[in-house]
mmCIF file of the C-alpha atoms, coordinates in Angstrom:
data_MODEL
# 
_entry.id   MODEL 
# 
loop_
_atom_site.group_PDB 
_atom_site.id 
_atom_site.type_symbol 
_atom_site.label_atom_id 
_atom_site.label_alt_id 
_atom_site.label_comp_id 
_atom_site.label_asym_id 
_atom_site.label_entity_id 
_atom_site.label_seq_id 
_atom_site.pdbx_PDB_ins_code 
_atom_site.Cartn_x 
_atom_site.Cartn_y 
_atom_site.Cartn_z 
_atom_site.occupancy 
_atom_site.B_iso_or_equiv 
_atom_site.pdbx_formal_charge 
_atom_site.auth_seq_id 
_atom_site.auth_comp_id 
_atom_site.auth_asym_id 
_atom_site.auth_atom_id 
_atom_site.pdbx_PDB_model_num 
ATOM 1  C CA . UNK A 1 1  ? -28.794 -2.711  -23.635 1.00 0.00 ? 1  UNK A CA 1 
ATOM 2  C CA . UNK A 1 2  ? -25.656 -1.243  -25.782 1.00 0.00 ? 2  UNK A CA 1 
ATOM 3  C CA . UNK A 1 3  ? -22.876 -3.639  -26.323 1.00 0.00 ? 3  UNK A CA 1 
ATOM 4  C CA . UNK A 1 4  ? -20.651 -0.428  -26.716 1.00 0.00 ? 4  UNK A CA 1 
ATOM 5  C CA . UNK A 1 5  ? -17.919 -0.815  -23.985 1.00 0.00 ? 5  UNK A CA 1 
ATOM 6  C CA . UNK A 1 6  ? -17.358 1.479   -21.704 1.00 0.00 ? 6  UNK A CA 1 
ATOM 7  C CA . UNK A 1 7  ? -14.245 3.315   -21.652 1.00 0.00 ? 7  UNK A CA 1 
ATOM 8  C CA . UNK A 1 8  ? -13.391 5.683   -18.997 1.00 0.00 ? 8  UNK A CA 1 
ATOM 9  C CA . UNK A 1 9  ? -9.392  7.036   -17.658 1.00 0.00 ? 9  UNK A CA 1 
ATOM 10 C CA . UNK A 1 10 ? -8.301  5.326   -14.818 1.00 0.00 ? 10 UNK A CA 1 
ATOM 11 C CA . UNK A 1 11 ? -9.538  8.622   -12.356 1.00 0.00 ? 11 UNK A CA 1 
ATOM 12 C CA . UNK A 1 12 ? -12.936 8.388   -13.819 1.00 0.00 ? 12 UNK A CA 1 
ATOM 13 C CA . UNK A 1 13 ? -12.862 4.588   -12.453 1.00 0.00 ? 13 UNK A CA 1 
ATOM 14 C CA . UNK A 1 14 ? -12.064 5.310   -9.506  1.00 0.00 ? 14 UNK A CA 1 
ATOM 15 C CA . UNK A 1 15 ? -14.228 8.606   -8.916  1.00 0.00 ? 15 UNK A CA 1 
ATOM 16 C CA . UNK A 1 16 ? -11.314 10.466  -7.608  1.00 0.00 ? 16 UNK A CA 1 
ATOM 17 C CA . UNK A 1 17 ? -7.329  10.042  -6.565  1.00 0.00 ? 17 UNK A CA 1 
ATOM 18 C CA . UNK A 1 18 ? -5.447  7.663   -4.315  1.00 0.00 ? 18 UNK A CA 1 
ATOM 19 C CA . UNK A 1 19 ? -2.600  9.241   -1.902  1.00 0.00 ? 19 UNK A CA 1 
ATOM 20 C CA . UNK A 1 20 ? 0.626   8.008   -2.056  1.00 0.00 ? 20 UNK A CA 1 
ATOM 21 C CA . UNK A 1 21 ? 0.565   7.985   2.102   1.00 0.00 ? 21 UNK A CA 1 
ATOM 22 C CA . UNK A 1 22 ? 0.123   3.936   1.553   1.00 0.00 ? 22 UNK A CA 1 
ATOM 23 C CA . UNK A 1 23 ? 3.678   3.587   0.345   1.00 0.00 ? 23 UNK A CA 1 
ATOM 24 C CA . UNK A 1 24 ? 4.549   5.311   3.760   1.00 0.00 ? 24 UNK A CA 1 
ATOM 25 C CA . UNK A 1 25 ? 2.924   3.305   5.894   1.00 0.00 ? 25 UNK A CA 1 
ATOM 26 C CA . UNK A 1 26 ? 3.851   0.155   4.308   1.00 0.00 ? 26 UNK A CA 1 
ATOM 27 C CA . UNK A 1 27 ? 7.687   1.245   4.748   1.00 0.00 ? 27 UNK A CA 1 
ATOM 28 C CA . UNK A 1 28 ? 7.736   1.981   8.350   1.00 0.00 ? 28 UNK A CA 1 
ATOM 29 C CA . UNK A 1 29 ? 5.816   -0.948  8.826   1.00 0.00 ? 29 UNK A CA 1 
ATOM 30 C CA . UNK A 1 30 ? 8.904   -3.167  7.440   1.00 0.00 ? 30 UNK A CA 1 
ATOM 31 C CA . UNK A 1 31 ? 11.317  -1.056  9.343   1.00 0.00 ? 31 UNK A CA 1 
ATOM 32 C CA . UNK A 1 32 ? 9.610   -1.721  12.440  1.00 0.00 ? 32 UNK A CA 1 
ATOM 33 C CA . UNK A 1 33 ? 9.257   -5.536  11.804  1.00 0.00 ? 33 UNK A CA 1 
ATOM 34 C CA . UNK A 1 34 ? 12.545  -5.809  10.901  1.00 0.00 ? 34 UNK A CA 1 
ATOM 35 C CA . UNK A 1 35 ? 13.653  -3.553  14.252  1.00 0.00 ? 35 UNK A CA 1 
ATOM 36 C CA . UNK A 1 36 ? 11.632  -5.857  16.539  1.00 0.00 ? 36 UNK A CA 1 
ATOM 37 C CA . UNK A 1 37 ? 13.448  -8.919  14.822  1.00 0.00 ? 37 UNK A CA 1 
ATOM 38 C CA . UNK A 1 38 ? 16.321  -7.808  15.806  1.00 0.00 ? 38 UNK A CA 1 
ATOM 39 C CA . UNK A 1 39 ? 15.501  -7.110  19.091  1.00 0.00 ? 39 UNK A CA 1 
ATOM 40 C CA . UNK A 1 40 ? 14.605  -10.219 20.016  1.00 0.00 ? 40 UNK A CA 1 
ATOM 41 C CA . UNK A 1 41 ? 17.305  -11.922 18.645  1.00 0.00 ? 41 UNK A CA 1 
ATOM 42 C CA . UNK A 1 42 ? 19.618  -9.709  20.182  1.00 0.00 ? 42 UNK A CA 1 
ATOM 43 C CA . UNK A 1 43 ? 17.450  -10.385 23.877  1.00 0.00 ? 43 UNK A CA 1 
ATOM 44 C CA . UNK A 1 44 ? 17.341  -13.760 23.335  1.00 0.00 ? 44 UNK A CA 1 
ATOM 45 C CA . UNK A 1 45 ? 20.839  -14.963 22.388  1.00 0.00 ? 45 UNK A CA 1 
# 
């Protein structure tokens, strides 16, 4: 065994690229939440 560490770029980790369509999702995700807050305070008061 080597004891030379292994250095690869951070797309060589990963064995490809990541899409930025996470970011997305985890916006209109909030939005909604924060939509359906507001809707049921606004039902229930």
């Amino acid at each position: 065994m080597s004891d030379e560490p292994i250095v690869e770029t951070t797309t060589e980790a990963r064995a490809g690229t990541t899409p930025h369509i996470v970011r997305y999702v985890l916006g209109i995700s909030l939005v909604l939440v924060i939509v359906a807050f507001v809707v049921v305070y606004a039902t229930t008061s």
